[in-house]
C-alpha positions in Angstrom: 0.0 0.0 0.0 2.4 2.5 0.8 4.9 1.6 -2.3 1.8 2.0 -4.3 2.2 6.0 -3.6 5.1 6.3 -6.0 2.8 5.6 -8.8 0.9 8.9 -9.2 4.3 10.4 -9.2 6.0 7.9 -11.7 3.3 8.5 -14.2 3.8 12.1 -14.2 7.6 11.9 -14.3 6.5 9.7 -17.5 4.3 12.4 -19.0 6.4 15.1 -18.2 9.5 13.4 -20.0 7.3 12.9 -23.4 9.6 14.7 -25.8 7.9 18.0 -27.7 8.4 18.9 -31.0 10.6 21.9 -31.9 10.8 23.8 -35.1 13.7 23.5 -37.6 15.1 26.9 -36.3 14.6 25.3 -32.7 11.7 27.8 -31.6 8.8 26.2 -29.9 6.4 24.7 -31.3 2.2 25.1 -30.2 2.8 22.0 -28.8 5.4 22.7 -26.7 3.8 26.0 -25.8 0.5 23.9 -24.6 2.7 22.5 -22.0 2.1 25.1 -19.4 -1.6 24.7 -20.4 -1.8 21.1 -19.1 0.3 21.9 -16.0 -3.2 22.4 -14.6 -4.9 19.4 -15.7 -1.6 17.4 -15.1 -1.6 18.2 -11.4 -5.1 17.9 -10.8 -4.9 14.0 -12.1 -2.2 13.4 -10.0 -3.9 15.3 -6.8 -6.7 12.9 -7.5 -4.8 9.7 -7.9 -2.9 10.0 -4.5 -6.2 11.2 -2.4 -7.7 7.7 -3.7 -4.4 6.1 -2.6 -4.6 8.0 1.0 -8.2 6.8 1.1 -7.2 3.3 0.8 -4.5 3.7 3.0 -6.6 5.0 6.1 -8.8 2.3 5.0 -6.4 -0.3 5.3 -5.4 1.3 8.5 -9.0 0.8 9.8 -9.2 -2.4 8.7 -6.0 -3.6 10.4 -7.0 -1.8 14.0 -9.7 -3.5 13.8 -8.7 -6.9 13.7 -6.0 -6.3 16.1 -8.4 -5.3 18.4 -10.8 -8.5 17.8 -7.8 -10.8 18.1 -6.9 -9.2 21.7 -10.9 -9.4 22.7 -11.0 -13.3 21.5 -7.6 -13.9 23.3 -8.6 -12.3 26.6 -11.7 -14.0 26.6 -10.3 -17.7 25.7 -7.8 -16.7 28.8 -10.5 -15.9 31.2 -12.7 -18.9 30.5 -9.8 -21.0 31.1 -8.8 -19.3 34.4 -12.1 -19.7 35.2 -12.6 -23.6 34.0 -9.1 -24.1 35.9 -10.4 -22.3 39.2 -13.0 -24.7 39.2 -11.3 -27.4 39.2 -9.1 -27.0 41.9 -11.6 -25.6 44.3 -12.7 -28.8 43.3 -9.6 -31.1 44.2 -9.5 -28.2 47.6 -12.7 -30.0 48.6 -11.8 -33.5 48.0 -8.4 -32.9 50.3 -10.6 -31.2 52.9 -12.8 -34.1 52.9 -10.1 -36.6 53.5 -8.6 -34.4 56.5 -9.2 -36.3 59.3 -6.9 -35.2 62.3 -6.1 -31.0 63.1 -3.3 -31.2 61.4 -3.9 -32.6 58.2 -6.8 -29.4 58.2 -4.4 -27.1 58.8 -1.8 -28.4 56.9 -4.4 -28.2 53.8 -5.5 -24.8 55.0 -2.0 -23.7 54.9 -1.6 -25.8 51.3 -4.5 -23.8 49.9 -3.1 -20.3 50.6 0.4 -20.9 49.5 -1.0 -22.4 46.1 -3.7 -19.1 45.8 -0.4 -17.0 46.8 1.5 -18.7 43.7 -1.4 -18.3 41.4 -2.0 -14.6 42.0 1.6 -14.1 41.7 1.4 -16.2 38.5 -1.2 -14.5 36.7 0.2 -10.9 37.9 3.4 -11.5 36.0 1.7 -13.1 33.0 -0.6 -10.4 32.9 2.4 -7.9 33.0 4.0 -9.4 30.3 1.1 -9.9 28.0 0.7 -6.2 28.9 4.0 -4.9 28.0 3.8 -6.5 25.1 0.5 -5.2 23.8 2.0 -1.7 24.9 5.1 -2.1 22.7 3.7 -3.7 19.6 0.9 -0.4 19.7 4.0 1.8 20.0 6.1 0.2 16.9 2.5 0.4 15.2 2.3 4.3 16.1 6.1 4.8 15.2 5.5 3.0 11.6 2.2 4.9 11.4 4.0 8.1 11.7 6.9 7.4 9.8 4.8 6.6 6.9 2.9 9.7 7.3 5.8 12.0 7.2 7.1 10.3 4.3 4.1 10.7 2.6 3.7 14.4 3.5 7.6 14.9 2.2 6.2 13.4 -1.2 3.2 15.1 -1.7 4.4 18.6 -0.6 7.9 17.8 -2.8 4.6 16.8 -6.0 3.0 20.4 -5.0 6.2 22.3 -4.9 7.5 20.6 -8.0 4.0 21.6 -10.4 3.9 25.3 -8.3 7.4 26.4 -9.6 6.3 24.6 -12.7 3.4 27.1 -13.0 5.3 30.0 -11.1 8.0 29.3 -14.9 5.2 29.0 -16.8 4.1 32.7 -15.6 7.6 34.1 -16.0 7.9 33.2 -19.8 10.3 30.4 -18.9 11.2 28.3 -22.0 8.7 25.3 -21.9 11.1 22.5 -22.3 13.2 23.9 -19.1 10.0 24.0 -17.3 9.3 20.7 -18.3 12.6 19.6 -18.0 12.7 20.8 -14.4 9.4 19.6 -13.0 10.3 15.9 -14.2 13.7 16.2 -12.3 11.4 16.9 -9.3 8.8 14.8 -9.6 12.3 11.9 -10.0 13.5 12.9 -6.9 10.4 13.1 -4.9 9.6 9.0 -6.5 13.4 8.0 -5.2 12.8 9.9 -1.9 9.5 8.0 -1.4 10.8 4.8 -2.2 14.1 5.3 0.0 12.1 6.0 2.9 9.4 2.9 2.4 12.6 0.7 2.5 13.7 2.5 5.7 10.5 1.7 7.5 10.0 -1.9 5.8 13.7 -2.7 7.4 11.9 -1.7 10.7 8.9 -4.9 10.2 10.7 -7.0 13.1 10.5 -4.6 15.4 8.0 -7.0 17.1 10.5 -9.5 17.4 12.0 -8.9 20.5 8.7 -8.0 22.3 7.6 -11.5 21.3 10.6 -12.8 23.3 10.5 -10.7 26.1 7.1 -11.7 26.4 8.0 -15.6 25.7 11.0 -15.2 28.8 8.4 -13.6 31.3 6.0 -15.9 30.8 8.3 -19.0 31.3 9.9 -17.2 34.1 6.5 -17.1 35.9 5.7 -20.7 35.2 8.8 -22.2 36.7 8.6 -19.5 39.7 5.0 -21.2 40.2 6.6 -24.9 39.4 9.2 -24.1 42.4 6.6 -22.9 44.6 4.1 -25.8 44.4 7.3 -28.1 44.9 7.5 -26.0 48.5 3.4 -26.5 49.0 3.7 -30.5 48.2 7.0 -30.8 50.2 4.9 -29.5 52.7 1.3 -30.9 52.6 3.1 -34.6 52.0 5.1 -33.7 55.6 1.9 -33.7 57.3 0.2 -36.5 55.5 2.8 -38.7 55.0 2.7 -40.3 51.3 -1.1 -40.0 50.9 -1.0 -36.7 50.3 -2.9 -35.9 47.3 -0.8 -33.1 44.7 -1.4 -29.6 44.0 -4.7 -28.8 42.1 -4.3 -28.0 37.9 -2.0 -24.8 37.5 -3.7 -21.7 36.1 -2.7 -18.8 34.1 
């Protein structure tokens, strides 16, 4: 989409670089002459072309937003029903262990069980939360620093197409042979393409910046699953110490 804005450009370098004729005692011809005439015209097609390929653009923007947004809406939903499918189960297993605690120390000892492992879980989900946080925070800010990038280079290329066609006209006004007028818009409206297209492959160079948000993201969430893994080895260790071997484990873990 945005490489697509160098086209209303390229076509007028194209059109501007059709050769006029000239007479045999190198005056110019009507032709040549009814090149300032179509400066007008010229513009005006071009204008035209790149407001329908802004259009598309926003659209595509609105389009994209969009599903970003659903995606996150569907994740956090499919995350909550399994917290809660998961919470349910182990208040579950919680009542089965407090049904087979028969003396006051296998109660507490499962009392105590069950706050260590709601302590872990809270902890648990905090960090993953935090994680899946910061990264939803830095992918919308490498979306807003691409968003703007694009935008400035867009704005350099239109206002280098306007400034190109006004000293075209302002030539035009000042009796300025044709074929330097035309000669000088089409080395404008060339450098305004090659400026464009320099600055798309800047940004595009800049697509992975996602990449090491999904790692971070990938490390905090495996840090928080082994820091809950270590401290339902503590909870077991200590549940079994009151029990003996008949202990039953620690309930499904939970995001």
């Amino acid at each position: 989409m945005i490489a697509s804005m160098l086209a209303p450009l390229a076509a007028a370098e194209q059109t501007t670089s059709t050769d006029l004729p000239r007479t045999s005692s190198g005056q110019a011809t009507s032709a040549e002459k009814g090149f300032c005439a179509r400066l007008g015209g010229l513009s005006g097609q071009i204008d035209q072309n790149i407001t329908g390929r802004l259009s598309k653009l926003g659209d595509k923007r609105s389009e994209t937003e969009k599903n970003l947004e659903s995606r996150v809406t569907d994740r956090d939903k499919q995350l909550a029903d399994n917290r809660a499918n998961w919470d349910e189960n182990r208040n579950r297993q919680y009542a089965g262990l407090e049904a087979k605690a028969n003396t006051d120390t296998q109660k507490q000892a499962v009392a105590e069980f069950k706050l260590t492992v709601e302590a872990a879980i809270t902890t648990r989900k905090a960090a993953i939360d935090a994680a899946i946080q910061a990264f939803r925070t830095g992918v919308k800010n490498a979306l807003d620093a691409r968003k703007s990038s694009v935008d400035a280079a867009i704005k350099t290329f239109t206002d280098a197409g306007k400034a190109a066609f006004e000293k075209a006209r302002t030539d035009c006004a000042s009796d300025v042979a044709p074929a330097t007028v035309r000669a000088t818009l089409q080395a404008s409206l060339k450098a305004a393409k090659e400026k464009l297209a320099s600055d798309i492959k800047i940004i595009e160079k800049k697509k992975d910046a996602t990449k090491p948000l999904i790692e971070a993201k990938k490390t905090a969430i495996e840090k928080a699953i082994q820091d809950f893994k270590n401290a339902m080895e503590v909870a077991r260790t200590a549940l079994k110490a009151a029990w003996g071997d008949t202990a039953t484990t620690t309930p499904a873990s939970t995001r």
